[in-house]
DSSP file (Angstrom, degrees, kcal/mol; ACC not computed):
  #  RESIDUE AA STRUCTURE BP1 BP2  ACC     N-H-->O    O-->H-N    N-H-->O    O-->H-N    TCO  KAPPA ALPHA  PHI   PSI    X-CA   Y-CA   Z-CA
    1    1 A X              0   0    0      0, 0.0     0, 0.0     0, 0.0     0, 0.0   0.000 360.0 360.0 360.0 132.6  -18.2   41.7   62.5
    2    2 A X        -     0   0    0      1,-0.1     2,-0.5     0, 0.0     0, 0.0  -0.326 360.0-119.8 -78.9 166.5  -15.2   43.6   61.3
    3    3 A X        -     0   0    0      3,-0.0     2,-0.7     0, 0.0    -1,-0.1  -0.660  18.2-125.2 -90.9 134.9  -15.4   45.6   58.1
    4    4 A X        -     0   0    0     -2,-0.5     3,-0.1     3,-0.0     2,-0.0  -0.922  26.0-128.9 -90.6 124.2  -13.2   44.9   55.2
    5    5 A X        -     0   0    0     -2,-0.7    -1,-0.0     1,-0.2     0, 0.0  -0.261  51.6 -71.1-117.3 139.1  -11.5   48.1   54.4
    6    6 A X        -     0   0    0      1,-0.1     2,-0.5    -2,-0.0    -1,-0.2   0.166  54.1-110.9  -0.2 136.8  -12.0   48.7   50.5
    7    7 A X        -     0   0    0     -3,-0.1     3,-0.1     1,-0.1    -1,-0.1  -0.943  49.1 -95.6-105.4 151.0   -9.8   46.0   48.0
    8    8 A X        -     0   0    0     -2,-0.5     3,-0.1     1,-0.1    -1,-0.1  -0.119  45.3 -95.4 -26.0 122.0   -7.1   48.1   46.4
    9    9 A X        -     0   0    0      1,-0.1     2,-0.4    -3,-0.0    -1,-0.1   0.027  49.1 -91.5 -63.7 155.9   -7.9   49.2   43.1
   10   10 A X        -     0   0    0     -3,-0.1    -1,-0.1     1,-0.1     2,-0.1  -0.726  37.2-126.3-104.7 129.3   -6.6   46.9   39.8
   11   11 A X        -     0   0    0     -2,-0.4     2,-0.3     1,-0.1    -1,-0.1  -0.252  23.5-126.5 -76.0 132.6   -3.4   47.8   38.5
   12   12 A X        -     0   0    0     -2,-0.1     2,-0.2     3,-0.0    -1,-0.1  -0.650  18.0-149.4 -87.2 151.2   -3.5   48.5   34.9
   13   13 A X        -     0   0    0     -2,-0.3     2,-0.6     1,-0.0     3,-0.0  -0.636  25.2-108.0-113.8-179.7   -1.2   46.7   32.8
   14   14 A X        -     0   0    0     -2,-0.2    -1,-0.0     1,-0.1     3,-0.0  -0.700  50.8 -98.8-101.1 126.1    0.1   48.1   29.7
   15   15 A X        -     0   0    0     -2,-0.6     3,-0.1     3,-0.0    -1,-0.1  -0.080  44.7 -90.0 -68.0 153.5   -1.7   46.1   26.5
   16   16 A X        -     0   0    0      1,-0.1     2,-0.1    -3,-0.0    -3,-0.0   0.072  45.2-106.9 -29.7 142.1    0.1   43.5   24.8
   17   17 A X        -     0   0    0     -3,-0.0     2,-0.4     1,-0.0    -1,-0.1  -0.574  45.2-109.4 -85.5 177.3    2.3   44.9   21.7
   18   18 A X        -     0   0    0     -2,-0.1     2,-0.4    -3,-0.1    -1,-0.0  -0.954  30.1-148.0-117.4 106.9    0.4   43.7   18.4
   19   19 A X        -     0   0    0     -2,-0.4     2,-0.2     1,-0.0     3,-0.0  -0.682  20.4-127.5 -42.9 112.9    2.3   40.6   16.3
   20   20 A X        -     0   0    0     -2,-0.4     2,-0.1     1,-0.1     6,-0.1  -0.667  16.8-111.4 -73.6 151.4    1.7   40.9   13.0
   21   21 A X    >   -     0   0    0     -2,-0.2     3,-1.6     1,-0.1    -1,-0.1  -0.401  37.9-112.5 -68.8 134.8    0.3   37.7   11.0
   22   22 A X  T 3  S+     0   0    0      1,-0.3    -1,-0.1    -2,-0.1    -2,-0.1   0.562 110.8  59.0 -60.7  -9.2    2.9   36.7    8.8
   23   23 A X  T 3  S+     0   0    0      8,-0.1    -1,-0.3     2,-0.1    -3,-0.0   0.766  80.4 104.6 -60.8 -41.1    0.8   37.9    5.5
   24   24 A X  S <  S-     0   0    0     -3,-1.6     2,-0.2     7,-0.0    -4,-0.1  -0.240  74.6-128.8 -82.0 154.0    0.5   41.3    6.5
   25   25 A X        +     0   0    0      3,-0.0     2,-0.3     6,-0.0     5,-0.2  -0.518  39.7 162.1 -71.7 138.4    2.8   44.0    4.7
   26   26 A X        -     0   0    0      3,-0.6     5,-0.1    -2,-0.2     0, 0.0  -0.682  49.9-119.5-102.8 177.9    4.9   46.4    7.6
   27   27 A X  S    S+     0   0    0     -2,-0.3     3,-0.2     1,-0.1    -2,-0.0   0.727 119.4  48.2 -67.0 -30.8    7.5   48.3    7.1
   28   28 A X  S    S+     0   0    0      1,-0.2     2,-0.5     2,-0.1    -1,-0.1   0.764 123.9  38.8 -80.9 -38.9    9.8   46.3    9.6
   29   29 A X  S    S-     0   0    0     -5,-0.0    -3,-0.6     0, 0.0    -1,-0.2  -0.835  75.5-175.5-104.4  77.7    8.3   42.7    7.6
   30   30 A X        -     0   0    0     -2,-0.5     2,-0.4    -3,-0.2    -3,-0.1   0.124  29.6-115.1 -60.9-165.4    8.1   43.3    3.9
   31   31 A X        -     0   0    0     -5,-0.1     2,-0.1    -6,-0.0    -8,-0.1  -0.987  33.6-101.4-114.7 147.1    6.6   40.4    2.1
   32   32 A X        -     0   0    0     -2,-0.4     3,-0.1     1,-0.1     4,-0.0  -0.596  29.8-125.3 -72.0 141.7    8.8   38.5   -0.4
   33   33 A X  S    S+     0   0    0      1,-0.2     2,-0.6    -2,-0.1    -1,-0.1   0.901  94.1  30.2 -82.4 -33.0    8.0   39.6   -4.1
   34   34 A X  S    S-     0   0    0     -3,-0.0    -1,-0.2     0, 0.0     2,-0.2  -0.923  88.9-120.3-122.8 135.7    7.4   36.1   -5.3
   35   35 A X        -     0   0    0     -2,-0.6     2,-0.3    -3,-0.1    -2,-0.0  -0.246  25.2-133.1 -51.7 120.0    6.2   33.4   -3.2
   36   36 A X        -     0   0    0     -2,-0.2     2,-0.3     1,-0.1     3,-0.1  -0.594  23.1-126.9 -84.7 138.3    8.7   29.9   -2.7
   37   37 A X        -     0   0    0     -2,-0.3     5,-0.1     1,-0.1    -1,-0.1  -0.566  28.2 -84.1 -93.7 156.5    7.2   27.2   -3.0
   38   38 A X        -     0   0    0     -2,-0.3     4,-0.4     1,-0.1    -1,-0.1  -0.007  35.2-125.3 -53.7 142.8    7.2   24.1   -0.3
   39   39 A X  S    S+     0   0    0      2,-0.2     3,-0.4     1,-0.1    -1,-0.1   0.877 104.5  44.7 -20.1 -72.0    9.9   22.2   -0.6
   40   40 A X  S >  S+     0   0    0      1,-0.2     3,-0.6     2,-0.2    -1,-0.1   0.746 102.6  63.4 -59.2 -29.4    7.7   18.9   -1.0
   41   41 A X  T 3  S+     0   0    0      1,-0.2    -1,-0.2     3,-0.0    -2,-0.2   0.761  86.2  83.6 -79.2  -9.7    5.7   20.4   -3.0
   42   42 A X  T 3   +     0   0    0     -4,-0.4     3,-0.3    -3,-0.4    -1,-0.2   0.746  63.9 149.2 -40.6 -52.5    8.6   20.8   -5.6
   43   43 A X    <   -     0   0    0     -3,-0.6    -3,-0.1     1,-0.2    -4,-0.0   0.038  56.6 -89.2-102.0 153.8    8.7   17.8   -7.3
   44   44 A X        -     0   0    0      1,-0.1    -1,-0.2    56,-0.0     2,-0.1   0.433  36.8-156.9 -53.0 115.6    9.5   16.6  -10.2
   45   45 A X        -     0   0    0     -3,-0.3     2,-0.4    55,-0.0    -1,-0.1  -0.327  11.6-167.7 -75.7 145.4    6.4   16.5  -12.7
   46   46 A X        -     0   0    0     52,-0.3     2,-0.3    -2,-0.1     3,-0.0  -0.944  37.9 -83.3-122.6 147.2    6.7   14.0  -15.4
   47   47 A X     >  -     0   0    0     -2,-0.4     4,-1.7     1,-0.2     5,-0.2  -0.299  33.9-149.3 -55.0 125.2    4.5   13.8  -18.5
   48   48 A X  H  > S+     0   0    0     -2,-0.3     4,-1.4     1,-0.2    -1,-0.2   0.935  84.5  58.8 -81.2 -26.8    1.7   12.1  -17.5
   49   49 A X  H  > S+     0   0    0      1,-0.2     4,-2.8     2,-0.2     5,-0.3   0.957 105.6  46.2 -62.9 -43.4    0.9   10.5  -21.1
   50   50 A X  H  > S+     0   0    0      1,-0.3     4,-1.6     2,-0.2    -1,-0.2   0.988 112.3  49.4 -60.1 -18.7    3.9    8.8  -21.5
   51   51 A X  H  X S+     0   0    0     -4,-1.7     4,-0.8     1,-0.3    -1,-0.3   0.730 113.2  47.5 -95.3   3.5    3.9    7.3  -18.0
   52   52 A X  H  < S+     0   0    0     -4,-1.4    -1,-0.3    -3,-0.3    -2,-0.2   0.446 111.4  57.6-105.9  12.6    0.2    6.1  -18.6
   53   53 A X  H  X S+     0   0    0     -4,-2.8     4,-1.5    -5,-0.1     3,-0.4   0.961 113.6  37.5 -57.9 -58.7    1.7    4.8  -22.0
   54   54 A X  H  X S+     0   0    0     -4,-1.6     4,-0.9    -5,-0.3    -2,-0.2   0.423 113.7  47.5 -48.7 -43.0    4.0    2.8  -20.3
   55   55 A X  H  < S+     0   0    0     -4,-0.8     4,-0.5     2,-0.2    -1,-0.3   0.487 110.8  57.3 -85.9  -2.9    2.1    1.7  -17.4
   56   56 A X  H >> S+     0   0    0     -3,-0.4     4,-1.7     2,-0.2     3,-1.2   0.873 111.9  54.0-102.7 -67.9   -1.1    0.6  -20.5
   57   57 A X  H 3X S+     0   0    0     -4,-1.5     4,-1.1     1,-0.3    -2,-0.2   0.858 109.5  39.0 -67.7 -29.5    2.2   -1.5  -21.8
   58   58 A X  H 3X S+     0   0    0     -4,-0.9     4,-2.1     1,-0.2    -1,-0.3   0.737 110.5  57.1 -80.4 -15.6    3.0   -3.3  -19.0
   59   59 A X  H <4 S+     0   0    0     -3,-1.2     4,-0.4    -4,-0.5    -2,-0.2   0.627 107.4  55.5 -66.2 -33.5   -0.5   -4.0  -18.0
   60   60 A X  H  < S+     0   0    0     -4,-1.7    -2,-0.2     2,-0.1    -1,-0.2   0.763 118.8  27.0 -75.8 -45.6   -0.9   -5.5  -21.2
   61   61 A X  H  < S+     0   0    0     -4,-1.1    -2,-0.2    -5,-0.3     4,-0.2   0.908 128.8  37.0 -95.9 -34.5    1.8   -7.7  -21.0
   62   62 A X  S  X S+     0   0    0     -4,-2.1     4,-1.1     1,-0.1    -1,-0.1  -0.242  82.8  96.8 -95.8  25.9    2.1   -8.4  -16.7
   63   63 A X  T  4 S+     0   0    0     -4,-0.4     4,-0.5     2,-0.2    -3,-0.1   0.880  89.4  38.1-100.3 -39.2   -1.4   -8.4  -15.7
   64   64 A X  T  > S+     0   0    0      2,-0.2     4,-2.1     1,-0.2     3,-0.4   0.824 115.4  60.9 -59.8 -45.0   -2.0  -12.6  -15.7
   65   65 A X  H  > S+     0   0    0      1,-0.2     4,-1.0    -4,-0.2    -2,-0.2   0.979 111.4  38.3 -65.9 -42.8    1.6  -12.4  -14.3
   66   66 A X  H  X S+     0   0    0     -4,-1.1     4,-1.1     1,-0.2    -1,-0.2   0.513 104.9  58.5 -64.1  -9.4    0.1  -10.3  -11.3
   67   67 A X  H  > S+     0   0    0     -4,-0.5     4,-2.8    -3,-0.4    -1,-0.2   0.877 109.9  44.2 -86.2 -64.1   -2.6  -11.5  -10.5
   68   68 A X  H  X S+     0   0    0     -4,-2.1     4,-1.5     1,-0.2    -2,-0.2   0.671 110.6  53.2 -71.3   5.5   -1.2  -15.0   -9.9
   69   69 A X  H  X S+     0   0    0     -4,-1.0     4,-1.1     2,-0.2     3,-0.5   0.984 111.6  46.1 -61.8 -76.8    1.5  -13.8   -8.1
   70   70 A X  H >X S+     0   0    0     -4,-1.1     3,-2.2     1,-0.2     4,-2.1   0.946 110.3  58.4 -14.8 -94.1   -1.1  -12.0   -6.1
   71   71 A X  H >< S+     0   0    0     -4,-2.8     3,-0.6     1,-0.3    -1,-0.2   0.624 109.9  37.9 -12.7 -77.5   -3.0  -15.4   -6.1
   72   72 A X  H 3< S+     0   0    0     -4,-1.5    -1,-0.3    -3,-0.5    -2,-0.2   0.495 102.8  73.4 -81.9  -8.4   -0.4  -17.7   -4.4
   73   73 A X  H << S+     0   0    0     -3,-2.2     2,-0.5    -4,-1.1    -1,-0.2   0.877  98.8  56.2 -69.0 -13.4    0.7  -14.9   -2.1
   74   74 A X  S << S-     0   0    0     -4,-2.1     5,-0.1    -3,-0.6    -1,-0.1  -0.585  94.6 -70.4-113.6 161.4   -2.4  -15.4   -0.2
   75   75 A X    >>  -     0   0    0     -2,-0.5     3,-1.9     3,-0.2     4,-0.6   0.120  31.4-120.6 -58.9 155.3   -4.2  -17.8    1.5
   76   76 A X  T 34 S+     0   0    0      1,-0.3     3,-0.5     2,-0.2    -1,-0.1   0.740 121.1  44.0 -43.7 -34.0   -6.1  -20.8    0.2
   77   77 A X  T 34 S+     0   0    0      1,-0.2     3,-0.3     2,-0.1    -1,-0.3   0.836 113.7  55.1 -91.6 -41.2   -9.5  -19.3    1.9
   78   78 A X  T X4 S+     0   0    0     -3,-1.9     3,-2.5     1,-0.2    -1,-0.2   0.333  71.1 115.1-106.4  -6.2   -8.6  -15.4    0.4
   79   79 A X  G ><  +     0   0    0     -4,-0.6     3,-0.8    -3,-0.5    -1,-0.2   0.533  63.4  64.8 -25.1 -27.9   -8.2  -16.3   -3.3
   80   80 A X  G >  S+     0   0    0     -3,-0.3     3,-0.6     1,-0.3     4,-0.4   0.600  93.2  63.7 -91.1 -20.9  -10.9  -14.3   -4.4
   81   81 A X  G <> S+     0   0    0     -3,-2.5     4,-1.2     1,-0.2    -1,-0.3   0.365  74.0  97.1 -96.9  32.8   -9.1  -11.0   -3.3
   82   82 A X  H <> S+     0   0    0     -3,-0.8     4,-2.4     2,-0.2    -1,-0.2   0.831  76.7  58.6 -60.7 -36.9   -6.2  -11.5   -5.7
   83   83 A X  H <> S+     0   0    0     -3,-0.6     4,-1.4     1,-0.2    -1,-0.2   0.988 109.8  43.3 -72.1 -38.6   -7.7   -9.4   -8.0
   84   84 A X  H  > S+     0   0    0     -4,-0.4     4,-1.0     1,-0.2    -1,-0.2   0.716 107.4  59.3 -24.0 -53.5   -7.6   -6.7   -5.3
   85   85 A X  H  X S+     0   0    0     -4,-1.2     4,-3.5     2,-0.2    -1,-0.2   0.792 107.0  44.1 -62.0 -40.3   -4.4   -7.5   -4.4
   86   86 A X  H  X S+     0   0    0     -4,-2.4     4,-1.5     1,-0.2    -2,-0.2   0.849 106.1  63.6 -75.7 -22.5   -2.8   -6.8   -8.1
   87   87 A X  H  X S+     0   0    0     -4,-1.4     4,-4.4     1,-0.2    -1,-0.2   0.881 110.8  37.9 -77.7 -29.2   -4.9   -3.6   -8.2
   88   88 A X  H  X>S+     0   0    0     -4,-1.0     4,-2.3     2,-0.2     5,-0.6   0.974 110.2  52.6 -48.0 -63.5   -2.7   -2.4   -5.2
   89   89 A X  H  <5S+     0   0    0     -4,-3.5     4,-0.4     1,-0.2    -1,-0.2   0.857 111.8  54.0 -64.8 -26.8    0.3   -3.8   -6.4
   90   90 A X  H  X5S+     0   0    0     -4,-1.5     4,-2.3     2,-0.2    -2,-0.2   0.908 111.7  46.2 -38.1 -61.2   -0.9   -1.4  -10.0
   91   91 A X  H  X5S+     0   0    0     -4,-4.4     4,-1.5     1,-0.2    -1,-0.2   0.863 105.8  51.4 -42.6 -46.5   -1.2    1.8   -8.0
   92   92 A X  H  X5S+     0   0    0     -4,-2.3     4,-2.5     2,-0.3     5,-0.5   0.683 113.2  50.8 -89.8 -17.2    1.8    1.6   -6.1
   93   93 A X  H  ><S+     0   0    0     -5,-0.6     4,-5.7    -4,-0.4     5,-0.2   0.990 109.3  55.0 -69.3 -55.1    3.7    1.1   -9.8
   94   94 A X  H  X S+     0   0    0     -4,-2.3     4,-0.8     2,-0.2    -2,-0.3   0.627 108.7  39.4 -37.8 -40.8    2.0    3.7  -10.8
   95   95 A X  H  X S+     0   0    0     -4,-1.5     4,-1.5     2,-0.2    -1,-0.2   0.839 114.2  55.1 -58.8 -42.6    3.1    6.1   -8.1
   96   96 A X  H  X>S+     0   0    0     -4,-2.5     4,-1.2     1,-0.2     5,-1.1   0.960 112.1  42.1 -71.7 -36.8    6.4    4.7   -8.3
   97   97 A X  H ><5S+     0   0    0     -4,-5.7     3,-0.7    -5,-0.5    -1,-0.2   0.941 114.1  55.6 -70.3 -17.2    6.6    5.5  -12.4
   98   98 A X  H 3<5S+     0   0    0     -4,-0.8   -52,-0.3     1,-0.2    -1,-0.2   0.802  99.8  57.0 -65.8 -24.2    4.8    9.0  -11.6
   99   99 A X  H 3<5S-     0   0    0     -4,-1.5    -1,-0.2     2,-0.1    -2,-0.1   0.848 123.8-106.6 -63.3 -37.0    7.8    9.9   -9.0
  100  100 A X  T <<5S+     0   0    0     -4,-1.2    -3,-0.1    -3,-0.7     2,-0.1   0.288  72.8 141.3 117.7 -40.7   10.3    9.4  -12.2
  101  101 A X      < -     0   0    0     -5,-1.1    -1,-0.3     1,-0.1     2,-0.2  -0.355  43.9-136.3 -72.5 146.9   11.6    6.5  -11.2
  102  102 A X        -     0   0    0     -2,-0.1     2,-0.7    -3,-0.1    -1,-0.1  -0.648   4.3-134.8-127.0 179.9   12.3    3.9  -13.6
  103  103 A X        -     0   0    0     -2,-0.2     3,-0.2     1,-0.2    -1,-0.1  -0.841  14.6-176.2-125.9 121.1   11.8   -0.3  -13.6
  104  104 A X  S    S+     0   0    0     -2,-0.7    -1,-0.2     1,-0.2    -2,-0.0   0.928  83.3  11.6 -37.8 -81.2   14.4   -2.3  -14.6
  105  105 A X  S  >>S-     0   0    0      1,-0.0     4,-2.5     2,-0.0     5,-0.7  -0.757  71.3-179.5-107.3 103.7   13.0   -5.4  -14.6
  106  106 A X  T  45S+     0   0    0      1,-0.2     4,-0.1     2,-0.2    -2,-0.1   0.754  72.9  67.2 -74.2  -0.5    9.6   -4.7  -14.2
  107  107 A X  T  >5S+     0   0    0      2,-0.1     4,-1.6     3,-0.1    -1,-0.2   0.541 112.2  38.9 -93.0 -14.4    8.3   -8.5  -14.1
  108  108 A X  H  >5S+     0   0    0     -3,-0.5     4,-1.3     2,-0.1    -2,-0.2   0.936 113.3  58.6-104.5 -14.7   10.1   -8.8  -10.8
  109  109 A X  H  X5S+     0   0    0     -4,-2.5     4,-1.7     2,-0.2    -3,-0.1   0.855 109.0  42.4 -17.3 -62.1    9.1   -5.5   -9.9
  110  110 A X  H  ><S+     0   0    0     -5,-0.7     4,-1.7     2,-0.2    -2,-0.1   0.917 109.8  55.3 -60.5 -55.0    5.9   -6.4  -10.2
  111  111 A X  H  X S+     0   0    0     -4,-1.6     4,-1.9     2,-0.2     5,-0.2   0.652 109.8  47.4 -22.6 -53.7    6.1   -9.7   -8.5
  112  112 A X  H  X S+     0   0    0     -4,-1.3     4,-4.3    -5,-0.2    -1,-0.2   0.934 100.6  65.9 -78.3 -48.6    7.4   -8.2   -5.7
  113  113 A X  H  X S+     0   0    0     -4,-1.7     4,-3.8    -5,-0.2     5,-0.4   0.975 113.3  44.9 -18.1 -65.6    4.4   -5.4   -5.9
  114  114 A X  H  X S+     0   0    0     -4,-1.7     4,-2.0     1,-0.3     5,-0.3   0.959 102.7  47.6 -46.1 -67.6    2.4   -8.5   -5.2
  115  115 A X  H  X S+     0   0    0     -4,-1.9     4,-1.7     2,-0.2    -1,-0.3   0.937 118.9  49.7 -61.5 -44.4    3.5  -10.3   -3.0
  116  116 A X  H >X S+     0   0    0     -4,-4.3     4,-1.6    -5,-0.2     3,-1.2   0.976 108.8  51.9 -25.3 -81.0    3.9   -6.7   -0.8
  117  117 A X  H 3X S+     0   0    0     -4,-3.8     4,-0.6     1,-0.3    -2,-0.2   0.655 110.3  45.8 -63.4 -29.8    0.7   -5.7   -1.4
  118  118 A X  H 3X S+     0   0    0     -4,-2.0     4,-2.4    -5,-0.4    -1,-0.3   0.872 113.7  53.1 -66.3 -44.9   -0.8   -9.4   -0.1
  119  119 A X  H <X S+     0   0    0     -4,-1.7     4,-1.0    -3,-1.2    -2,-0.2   0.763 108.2  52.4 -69.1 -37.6    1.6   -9.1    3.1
  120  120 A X  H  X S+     0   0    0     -4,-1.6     4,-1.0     1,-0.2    -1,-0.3   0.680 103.8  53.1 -99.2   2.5    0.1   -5.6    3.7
  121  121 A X  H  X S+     0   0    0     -4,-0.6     4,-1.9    -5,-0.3    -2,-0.3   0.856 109.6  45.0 -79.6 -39.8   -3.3   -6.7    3.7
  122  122 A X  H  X S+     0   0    0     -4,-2.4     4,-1.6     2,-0.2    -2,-0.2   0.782 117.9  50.2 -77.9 -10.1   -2.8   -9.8    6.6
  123  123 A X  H  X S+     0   0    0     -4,-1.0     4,-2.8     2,-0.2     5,-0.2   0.921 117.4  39.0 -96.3 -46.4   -0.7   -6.9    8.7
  124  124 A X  H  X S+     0   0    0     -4,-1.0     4,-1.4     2,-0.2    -2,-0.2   0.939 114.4  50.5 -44.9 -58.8   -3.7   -4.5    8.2
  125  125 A X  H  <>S+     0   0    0     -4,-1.9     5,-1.2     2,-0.2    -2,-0.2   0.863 113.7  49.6 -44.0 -50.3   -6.2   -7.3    8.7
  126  126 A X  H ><5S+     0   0    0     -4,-1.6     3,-2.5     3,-0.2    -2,-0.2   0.971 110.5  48.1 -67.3 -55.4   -4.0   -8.0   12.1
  127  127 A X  H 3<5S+     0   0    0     -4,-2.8    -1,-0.2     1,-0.3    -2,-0.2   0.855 115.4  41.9 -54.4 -30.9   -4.0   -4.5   13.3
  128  128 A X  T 3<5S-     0   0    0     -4,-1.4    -1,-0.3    -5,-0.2    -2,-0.2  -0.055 108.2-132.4-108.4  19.9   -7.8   -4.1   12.7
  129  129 A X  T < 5 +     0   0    0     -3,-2.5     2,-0.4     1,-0.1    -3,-0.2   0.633  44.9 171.0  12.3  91.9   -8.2   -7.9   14.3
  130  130 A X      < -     0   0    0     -5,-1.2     2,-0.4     2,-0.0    -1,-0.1  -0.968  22.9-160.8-120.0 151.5  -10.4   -8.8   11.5
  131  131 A X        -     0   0    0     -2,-0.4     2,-0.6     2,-0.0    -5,-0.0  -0.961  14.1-140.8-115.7 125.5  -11.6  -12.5   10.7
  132  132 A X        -     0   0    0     -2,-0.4     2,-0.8     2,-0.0   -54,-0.0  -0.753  22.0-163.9 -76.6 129.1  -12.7  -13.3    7.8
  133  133 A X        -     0   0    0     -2,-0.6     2,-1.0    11,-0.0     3,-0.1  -0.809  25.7-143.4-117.3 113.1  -15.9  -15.8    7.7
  134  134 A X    >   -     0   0    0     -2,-0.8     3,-3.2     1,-0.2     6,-0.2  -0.568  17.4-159.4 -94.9  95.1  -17.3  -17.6    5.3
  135  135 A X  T 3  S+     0   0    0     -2,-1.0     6,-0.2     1,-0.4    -1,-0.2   0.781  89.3  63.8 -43.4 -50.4  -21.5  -17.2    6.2
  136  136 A X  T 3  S+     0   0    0     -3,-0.1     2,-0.6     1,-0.1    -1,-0.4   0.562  81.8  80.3 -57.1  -8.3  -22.2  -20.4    4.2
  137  137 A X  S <> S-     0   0    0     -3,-3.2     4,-1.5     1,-0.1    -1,-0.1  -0.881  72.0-152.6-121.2 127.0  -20.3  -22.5    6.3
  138  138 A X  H  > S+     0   0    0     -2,-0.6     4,-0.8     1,-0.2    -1,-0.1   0.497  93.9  51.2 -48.9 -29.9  -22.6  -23.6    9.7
  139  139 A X  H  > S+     0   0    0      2,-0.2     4,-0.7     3,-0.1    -1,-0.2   0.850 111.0  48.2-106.2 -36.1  -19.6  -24.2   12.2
  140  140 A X  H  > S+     0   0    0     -6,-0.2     4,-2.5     2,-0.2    -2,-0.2   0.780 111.3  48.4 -18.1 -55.5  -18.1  -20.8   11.3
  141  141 A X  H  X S+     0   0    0     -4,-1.5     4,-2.9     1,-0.2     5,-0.2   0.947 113.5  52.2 -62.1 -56.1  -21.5  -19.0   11.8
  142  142 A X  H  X S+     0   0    0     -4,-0.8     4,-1.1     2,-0.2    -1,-0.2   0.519 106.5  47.5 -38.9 -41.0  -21.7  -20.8   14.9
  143  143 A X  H  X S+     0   0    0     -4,-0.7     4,-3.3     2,-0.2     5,-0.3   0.886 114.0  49.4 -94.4 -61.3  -18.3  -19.8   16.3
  144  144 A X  H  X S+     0   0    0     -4,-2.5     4,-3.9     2,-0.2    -2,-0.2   0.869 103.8  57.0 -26.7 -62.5  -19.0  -16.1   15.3
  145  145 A X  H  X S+     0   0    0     -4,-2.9     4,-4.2     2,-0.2     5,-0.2   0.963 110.0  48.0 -52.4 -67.1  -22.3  -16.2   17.0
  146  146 A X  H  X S+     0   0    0     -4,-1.1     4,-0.8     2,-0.2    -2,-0.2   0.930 109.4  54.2 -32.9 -74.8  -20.1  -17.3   20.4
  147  147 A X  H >X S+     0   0    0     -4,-3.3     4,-3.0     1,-0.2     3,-1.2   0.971 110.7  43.1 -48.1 -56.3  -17.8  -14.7   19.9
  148  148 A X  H 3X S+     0   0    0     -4,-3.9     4,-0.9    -5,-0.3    -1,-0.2   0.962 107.9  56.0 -30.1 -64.2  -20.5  -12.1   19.8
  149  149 A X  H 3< S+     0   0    0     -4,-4.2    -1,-0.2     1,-0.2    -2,-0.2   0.618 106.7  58.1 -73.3   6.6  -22.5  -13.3   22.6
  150  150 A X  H << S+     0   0    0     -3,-1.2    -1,-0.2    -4,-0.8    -2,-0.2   0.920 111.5  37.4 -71.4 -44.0  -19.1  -13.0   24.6
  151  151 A X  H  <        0   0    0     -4,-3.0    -2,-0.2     1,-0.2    -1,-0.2   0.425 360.0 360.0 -79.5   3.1  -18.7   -9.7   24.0
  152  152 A X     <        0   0    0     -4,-0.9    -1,-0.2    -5,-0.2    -2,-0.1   0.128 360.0 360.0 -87.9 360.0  -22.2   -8.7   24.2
């Protein structure tokens, strides 16, 4: 069996130069003396009483109008989540008056809130293939129970 002659000895390489982390102080990187802040993170603060004055007054006055808004965007069977629905269409008013921004008419604002906010619950519901079932009802249960044992 021949001999294997020695393997060449392993070439050293010269180490890696050292990055510095973009916190640390060199000479070559100072640090800036005051930090800037994000871009996004910029934006424009509003007093938050007056805009929960203001959202208090309109609640006061549009809240039966949203809710049935709410109500007839959605289906006969899904009535019971109107109230749900309006609390959505609340929030997103609420972000929009927190931005700054301001509402014109703010019962078709609202209205429109709704009827969104109903539209993105069946596109949510569709992405997340959910069925809604109503347990009390025997041919429902029944139909469910099929679906299961298909997939089972």
């Amino acid at each position: 069996m021949p001999i294997m002659p020695d393997a060449p000895a392993a070439v050293s390489r010269p180490p890696l130069p050292h990055r510095p982390v973009p916190h640390e102080k060199t000479p070559d990187r100072p640090t800036p003396s005051s930090p800037r802040p994000h871009p996004r993170s910029a934006a424009v603060r509003h007093d938050d009483t007056a805009v929960r004055q203001q959202l208090d007054a309109l609640y006061r006055q549009y809240a039966p109008m949203v809710v049935r808004t709410a109500a007839r965007a959605l289906r006969p069977a899904d009535r019971d989540l109107a109230d749900d629905i309006a609390q959505d269409a609340w929030l997103t008013t609420w972000q929009h008056l927190l931005r700054g921004e301001q509402l014109h008419r703010p019962a078709g604002f609202l209205a429109m809130r709704a009827r969104r906010s109903a539209i993105d619950h069946y596109r949510l519901a569709r992405v997340r293939r959910e069925d809604a079932t109503d347990y009390t009802d025997n041919l429902a249960v029944a139909r469910l129970a099929r679906l299961i044992g298909v997939a089972a």
